[in-house]
N, C-alpha and C positions, 0 to 999 in steps of 0.2 A: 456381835453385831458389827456392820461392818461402816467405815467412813461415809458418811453422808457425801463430802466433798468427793470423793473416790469414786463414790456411784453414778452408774452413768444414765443419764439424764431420760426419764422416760415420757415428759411432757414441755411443750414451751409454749409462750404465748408469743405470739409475731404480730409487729406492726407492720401495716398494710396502707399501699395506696395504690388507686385505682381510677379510672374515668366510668367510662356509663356500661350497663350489662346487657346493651343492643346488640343486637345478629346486625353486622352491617355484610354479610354473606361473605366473611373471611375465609380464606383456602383451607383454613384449618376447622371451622365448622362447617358441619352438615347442613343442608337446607332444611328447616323446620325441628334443627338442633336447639334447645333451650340450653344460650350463656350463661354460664354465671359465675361469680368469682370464686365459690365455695366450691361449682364443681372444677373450674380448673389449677386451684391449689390442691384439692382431692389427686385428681390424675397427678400430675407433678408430683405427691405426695408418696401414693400407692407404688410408684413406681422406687421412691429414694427407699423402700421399704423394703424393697425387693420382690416386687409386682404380686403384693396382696389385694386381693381383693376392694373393689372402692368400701364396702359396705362395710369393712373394717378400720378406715380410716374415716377420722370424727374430726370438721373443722367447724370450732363454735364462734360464732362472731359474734361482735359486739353489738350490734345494731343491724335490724333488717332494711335493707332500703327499695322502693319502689323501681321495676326496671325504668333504666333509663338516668338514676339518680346516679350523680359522682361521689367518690370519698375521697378527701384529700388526706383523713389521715383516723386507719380505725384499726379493729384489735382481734386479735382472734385466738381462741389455746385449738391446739393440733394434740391429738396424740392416736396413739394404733389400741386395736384391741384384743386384746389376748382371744380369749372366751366370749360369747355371749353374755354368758351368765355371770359375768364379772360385777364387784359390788357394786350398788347402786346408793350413790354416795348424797346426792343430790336429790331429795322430795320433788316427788313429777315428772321429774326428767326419765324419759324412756331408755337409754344407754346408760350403758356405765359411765362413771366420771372417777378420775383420778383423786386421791384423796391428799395427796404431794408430788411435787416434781420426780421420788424417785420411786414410785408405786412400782412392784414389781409384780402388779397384777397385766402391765403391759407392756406393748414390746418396747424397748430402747431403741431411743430417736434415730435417725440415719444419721452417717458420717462422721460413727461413733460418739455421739452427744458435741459434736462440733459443731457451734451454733453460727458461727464466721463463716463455714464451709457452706454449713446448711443453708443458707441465706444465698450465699454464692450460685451454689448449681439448682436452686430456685429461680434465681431470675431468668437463669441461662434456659429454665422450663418454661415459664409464663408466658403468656403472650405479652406485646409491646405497650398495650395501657395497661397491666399490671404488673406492680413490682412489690417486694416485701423491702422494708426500711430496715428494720432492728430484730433483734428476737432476743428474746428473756427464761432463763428457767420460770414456772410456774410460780408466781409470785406467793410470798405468805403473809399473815397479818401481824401485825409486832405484837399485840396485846393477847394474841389469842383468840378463835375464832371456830366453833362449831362445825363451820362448812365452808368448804375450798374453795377457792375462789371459780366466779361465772364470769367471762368477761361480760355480758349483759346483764346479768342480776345485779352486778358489782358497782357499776356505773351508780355516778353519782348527777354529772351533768351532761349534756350533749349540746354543740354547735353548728348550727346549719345555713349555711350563706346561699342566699336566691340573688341571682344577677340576671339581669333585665334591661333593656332599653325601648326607650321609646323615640318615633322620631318619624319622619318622613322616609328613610332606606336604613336597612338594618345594615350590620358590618359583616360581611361574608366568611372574613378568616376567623369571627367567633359564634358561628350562626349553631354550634354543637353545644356550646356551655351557657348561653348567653337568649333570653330568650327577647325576642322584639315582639312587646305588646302590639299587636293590632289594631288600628282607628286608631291610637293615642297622637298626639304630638306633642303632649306636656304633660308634667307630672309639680304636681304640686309639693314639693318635699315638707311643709312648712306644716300641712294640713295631714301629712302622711305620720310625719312625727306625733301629732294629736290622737292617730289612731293608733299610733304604736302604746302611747302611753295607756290608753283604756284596755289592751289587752294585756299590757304589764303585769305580773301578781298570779295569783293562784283564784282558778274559773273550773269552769266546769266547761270544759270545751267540745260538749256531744256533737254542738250544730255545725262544728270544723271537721269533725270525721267523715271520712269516705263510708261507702257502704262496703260493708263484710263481702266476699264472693267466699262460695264453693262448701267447706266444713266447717267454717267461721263465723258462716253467718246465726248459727245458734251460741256463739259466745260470747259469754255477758263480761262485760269489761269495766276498769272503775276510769271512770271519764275525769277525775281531777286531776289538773295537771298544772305545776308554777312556773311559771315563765319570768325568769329570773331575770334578762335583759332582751330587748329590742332597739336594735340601731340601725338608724338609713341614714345610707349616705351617696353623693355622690363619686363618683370615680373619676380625676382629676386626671386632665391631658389623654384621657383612650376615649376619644368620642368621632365618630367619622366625618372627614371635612372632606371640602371641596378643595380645589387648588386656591382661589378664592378666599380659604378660608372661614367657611361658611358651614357652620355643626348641619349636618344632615341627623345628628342621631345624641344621644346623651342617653349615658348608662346609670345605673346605680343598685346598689349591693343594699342587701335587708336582710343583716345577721339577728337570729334568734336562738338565745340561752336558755335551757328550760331542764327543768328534773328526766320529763317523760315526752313522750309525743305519740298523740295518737294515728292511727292510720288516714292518710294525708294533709296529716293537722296542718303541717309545715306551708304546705301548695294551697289550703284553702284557706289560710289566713295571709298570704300573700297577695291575692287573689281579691281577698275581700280587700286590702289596704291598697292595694293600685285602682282598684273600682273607685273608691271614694277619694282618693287622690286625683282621678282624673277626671272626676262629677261631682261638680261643687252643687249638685240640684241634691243632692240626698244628704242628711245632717252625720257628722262623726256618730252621734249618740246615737244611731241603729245599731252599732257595738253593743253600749250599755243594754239596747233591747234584746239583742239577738242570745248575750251570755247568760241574761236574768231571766229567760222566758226558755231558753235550752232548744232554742229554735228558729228556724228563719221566718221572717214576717210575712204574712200571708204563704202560708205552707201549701204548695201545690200552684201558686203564682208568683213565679217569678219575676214576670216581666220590668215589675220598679224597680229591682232591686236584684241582677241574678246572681247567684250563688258561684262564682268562679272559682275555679282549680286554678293553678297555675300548671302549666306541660313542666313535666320530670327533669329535662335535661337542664333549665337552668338553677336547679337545687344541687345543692354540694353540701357533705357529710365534714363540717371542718376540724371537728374536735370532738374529744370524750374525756370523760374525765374520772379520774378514781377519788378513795379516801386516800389523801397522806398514807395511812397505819398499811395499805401494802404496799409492799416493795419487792420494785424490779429491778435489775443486773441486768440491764440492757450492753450488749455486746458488744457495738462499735460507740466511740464519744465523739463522732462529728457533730458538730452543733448541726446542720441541719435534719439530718435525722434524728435526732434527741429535741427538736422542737416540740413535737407534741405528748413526749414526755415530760417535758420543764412545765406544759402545762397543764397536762393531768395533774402533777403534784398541787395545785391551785386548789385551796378549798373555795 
């Protein structure tokens, strides 16, 4: 049997970052071409392979996100597939899955398992909002572990920063990340922290979900979800002034830490906390009603109360988190690329 270390490397997991997955009708897509970051690490991929087929190359991320959302820092395992019919390692999963970094049910990574290189003539493929950070052998678990790692199954926590301003003129050079509530011109942070704290903890958050579209909407889903931290804060010195001197606008950030999320939990509980933050006519404790009751108040009337999404673009993907017990061999030790490493390791 031969060297583990020797062998050359047939899966890795890559850290990833990225801005939003809009057609803004770049010379390199097509008109009525659908972005996306899975398919352009695919192409870039298919090609380091020696122009296999895309439908042989499998990039599993760690988190789905809404178009239009950013990820400042998330995870993905890449590998090629031999066969179809290759094992099926993974309960449910319709592809084959790797059973360790050196399965030699698939092909070996490009650039000879050079993970420094690979990385390299990635970026030099992606387009200009995406880059790959780091990349890892296939991580394993120290204790021992039935089934290989998912970067999405695997997860333990996820981070997600909504950025917002309100004000009389939004600020133009952040009008992509940054969303300018509308009618607002104050925000109550004081009353907004109030609502943070009732959504604190483990709910049942059905009345936050988006509705299903397409083959999903007959999927039954388990709606509990713990929301392990909420913070609002403001954002100190980037507010838009006049010569003057004169804030025309005041931003502020509403990071949420939770196990799971459900489909646009993130935007409609944002949504719901700038509403009652900026209408002091409606009590915090519609919260308590809306979680206990798995529903919003007068269902099919909105009007007292409406039901607000927040728009995609200013959500951002900040963090993901594993168990300690696996471990990765991330390839470069710049601390800023090993930021969202140092805090995956965070139980």
């Amino acid at each position: 049997m031969s060297d583990l270390n020797s062998t050359p490397l047939q899966e890795t997991i890559i850290q990833k970052r990225t801005r939003s997955r809009r057609n803004k009708l770049r010379p390199s897509v097509k008109i009525g071409e659908v972005r996306s970051v899975e398919q352009n690490i695919k192409c870039a991929l298919a090609k380091l392979y020696g122009n296999v087929p895309l439908n042989k190359v499998v990039v599993e991320g760690s988190s789905r996100t809404d178009k239009g959302v950013h990820s400042d820092s998330s995870y993905a395992l890449i590998y090629c597939i031999r066969d179809d019919d290759g094992p099926q390692s993974i309960p449910g999963k319709k592809l084959p899955h790797p059973r360790n970094p050196y399965d030699e049910a698939f092909q070996e990574l490009p650039c000879k398992s050079d993970l420094a290189l690979l990385v390299s003539k990635l970026n030099k493929m992606l387009p200009p909002d995406l880059r790959v950070l780091d990349a890892s052998p296939m991580p394993t678990f120290k204790t021992g572990t039935s089934r290989p790692f998912h970067p999405s199954l695997d997860s333990v926590k996820k981070t997600y920063r909504y950025t917002f301003s309100v004000g009389d003129i939004h600020d133009p050079i952040r009008c992509r990340t940054v969303w300018h509530a509308p009618y607002r011109s104050s925000f109550d942070l004081g009353r907004a922290k109030k609502c943070a704290k009732i959504l604190s903890g483990t709910h049942d958050f059905i009345a936050f979900r988006g509705a299903f579209r397409g083959n999903e909407r007959r999927k039954i889903q388990h709606t509990v979800c713990k929301m392990y931290d909420i913070s609002i804060f403001e954002e100190a010195g980037l507010c838009l002034q006049r010569s003057t001197n004169d804030s025309l606008t005041k931003t502020f950030c509403i990071e949420i830490t939770g196990d799971r999320f459900l489909y646009k939990q993130v935007r409609f509980m944002v949504g719901t906390i700038i509403e009652l933050a900026t209408n002091d006519k409606v009590p915090e404790d519609i919260l308590r009603f809306i979680l206990q009751n798995r529903q919003w108040p007068d269902e099919g009337d909105e009007s007292s109360f409406p039901r607000l999404c927040a728009p995609a673009h200013g959500l951002c993907l900040v963090n993901i988190m594993y168990d300690p017990e696996w471990t990765f061999q991330w390839t470069f030790s710049n601390q800023n690329t090993r930021k969202g490493v140092k805090q995956m390791h965070l139980s």
